[in-house]
N, C-alpha and C positions, 0 to 999 in steps of 0.2 A: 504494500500500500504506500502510494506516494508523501513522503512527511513536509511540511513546511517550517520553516524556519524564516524569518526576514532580517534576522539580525545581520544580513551579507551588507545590508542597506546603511548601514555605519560607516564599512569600508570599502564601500564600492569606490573603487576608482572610474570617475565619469568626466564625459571629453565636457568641454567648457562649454558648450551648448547648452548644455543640461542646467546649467548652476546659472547664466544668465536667463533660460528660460523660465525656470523658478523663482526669480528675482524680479524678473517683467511682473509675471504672476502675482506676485507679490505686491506690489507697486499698482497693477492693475485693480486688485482686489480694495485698497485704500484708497482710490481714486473713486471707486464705484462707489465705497460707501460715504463720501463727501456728497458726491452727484443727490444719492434719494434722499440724503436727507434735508437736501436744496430744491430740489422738485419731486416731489413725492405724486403728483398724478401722471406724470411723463410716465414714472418706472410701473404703476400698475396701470395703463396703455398698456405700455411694452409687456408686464405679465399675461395680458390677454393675449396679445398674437402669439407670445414666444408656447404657451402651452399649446394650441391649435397647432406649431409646426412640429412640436415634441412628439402628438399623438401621430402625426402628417409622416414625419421622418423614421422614428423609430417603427412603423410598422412597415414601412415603405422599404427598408434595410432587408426586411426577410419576404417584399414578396407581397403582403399582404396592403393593396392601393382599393383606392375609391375616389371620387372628385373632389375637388377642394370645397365645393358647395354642401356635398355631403357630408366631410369633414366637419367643418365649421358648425352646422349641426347639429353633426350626431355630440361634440364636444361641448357646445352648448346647451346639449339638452331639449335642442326644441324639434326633436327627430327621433325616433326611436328606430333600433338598425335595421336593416331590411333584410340581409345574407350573413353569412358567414363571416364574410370579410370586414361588415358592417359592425357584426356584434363582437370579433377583436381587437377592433376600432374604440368600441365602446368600453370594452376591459380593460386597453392600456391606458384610456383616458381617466376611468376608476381609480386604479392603481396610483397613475402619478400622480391624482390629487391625492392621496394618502400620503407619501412621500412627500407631496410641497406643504402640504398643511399638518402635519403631527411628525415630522423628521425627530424632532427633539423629544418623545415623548418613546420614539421605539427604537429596538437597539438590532445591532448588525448580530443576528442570531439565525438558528434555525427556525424558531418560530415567526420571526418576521419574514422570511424567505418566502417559506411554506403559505403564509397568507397574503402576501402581496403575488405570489404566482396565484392562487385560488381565487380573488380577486379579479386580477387580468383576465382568468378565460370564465367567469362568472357567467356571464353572457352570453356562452356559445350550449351548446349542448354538451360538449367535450367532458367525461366523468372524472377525467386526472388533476385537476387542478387542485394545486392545493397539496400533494402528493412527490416525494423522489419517485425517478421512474424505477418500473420493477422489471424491464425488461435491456439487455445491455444493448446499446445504438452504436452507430457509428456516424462521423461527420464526411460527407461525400462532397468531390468536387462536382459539379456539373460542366458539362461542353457543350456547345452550340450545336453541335451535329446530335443532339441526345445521349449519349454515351456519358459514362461518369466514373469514377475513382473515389479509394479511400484513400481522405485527406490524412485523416484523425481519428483514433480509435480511445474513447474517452474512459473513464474509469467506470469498472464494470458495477452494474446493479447493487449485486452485492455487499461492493465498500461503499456507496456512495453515502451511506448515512454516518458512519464513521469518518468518513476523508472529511465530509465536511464540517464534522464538528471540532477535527485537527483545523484547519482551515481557520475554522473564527478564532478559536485558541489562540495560534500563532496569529492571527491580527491584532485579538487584545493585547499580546506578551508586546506588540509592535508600534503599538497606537498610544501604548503608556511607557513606551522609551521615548525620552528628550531626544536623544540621540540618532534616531528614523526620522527621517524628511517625510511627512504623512501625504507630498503631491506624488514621492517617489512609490511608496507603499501603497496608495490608490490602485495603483495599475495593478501591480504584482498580484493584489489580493482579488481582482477582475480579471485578470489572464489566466490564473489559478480554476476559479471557478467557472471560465467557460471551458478550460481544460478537463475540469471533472465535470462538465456537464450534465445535471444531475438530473434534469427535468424530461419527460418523455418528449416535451413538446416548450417553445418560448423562451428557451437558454439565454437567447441571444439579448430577446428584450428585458431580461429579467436584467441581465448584466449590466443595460444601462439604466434599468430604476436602481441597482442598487450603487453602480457611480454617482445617481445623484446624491442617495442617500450620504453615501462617503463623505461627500465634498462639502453638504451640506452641515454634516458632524464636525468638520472642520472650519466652518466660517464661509464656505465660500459657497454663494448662492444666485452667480450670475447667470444659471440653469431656470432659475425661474424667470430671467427675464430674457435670457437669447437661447434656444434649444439648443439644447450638448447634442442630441439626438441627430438633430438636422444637419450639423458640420460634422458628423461621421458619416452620416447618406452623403453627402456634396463630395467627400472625399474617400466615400469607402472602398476605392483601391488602395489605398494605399494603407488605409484602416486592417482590411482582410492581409495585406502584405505583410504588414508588422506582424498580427494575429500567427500570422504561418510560421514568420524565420523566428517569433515568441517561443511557439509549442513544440517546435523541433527538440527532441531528449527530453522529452518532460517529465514522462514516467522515469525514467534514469535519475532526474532530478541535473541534469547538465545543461540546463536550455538556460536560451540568454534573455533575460528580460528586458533589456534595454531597448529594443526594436519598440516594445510594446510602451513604454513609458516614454516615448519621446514619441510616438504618434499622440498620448492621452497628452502630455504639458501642450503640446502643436492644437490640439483641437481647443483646450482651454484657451490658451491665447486666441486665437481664432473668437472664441466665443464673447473675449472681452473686445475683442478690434469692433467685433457687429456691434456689439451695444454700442459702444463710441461713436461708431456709424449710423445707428437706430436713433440712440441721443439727441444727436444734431439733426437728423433729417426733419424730428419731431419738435423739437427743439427752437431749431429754424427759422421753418415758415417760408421768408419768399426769401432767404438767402442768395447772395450771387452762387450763380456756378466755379467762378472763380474762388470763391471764400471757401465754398465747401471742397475745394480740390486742396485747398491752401490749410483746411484746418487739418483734412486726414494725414496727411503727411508732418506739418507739426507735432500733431498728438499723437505719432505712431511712438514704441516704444519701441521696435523691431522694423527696419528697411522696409521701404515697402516699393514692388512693381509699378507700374503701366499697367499692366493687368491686374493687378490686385486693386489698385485704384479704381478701375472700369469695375470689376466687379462689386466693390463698395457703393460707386454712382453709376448703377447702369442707364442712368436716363443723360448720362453726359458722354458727349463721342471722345475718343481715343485721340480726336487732331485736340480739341479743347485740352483734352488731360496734360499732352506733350509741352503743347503753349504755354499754359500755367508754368508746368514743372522745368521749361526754356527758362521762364524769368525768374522762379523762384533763385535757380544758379546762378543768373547771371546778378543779383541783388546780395547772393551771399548768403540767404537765409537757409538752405539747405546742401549738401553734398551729395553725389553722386557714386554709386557704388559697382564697378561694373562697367565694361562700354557696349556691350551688346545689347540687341532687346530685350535680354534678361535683366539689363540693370536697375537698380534698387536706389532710394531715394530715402534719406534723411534728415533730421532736423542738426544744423551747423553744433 
């Protein structure tokens, strides 16, 4: 049976990415809580849309879609689901309000698992919820031509009720050391648990209710206003990538988890750039296009593209973005990182 330990997380030796992107984090995290406490109806706006694209994103990861009209909806309550796809729609929307609204009141356990999976597929007709599976699964790649492979063969039925109660063990022994960085320990203890995959059915989304749970245990709550969910859909190549070169030797206990923890800090940051970006656009009003090219790049903490810019302001064109970003250098207020189209942009 696979043991956990995270005391590695003390002396891990990590490339300096890691320590500045923690640091952003950080930085980001005391920035936000300035922001609501200066406008406090901006940030619950922003909790209405950002939970519609959580229920939007994280079902849309494994498959299960419907229209954004239906969405909105069924999320709101003023829709009852029609299919299948509709009343798993409606279980994770259940679920994560438990999670955004009683985080502090329940603890990273088995019996929180167990009911927040029960929960999620409440809904459907499905009789497992709520239940470890009791049958051993396998996790399969899929190909385009039909055809398909085992990725990942997860830990079998029989230990899964044990591994996981190593599992929270070794988080509390980790979560009550000073000494464990708890954005580095987030990951490890969600790569862990989609590795034992313990659920017949919803592994995947349970893994990210209980991210938010995590991060929420720790102070950091900018899930309730920008979906963690939805910048893991936007980028889940590269999400599933880390996931892979994560679980490779896992059962051996020789896998590297730094793949996987430097995709989780990357979507965080990500998640605090959106608000930044959600902020101001709400913020606003009829701002120039110019100012708002001019603020995202000031208030980036981390380089930012051409592209990444567009994607922030998709309603501004790429010649607009360039022109901005021509005179910002040429006044000195920012530097340039890069001379190709990949180059990056900072405040001086």
């Amino acid at each position: 049976m696979r043991k956990f330990d995270y005391s590695f997380l003390k002396t891990i030796k990590l490339p300096s990415e890691f320590l500045s992107l923690t640091s952003i984090i950080s930085a980001l995290k005391n920035e936000e809580e300035h922001k609501k406490k200066e406008y406090p109806v901006i940030f619950t706006n922003l909790q209405k849309i950002a939970i519609v694209q959580s229920v939007k994103g994280s079902n849309a990861i494994e498959g299960i879609v419907t229209t954004d009209k239906r969405i909105e909806e069924i999320v709101n309550q003023n829709s009852a689901p029609l299919n299948h796809n509709e009343q798993e729609i409606a279980g994770y929307r259940d679920a994560l309000n438990l999670v955004h609204t009683n985080f502090k009141d329940i603890s990273f356990n088995l019996e929180t698992m167990l009911n927040i999976h029960k929960i999620m597929l409440n809904q459907t007709s499905l009789n497992y919820g709520g239940q470890f599976k009791t049958n051993d699964n396998v996790i399969r790649e899929l190909y385009p031509d039909g055809t398909s492979k085992i990725r990942f063969v997860p830990t079998p039925a029989s230990e899964v009720k044990e591994t996981m109660e190593q599992l929270v063990l070794a988080y509390i022994d980790a979560r009550d050391d000073y000494g464990v960085n708890q954005l580095l320990l987030i990951p490890c203890v969600i790569l862990d648990f989609l590795c034992i995959h313990p659920f017949r059915d919803g592994n995947g989304r349970m893994s990210r209710l209980l991210s938010l749970l995590l991060l929420y245990k720790e102070g950091f709550d900018v899930s309730r206003y920008i979906s963690f969910e939805e910048q893991i859909n936007n980028d889940k190549g590269n999400y599933y990538d880390a996931l892979g070169k994560s679980s490779f030797n896992w059962h051996e206990g020789t896998n590297d988890y730094i793949p996987f923890i430097y995709n989780f800090l990357v979507t965080l940051v990500r998640c605090y750039q959106e608000l930044d970006k959600r902020f101001l656009t709400v913020k606003s009003g009829k701002v120039s296009k110019t100012k708002r090219i001019e603020e995202i790049v000031l208030n980036a903490f981390i380089p930012v593209s051409k592209k990444e810019i567009r994607d922030l302001l998709p309603d501004i064109s790429i010649t607009t973005i360039e022109k901005v970003l021509s005179e910002m250098l040429k006044d000195g207020r920012i530097t340039k990182i890069g001379s190709t189209s990949k180059a990056r942009y900072i405040k001086k």
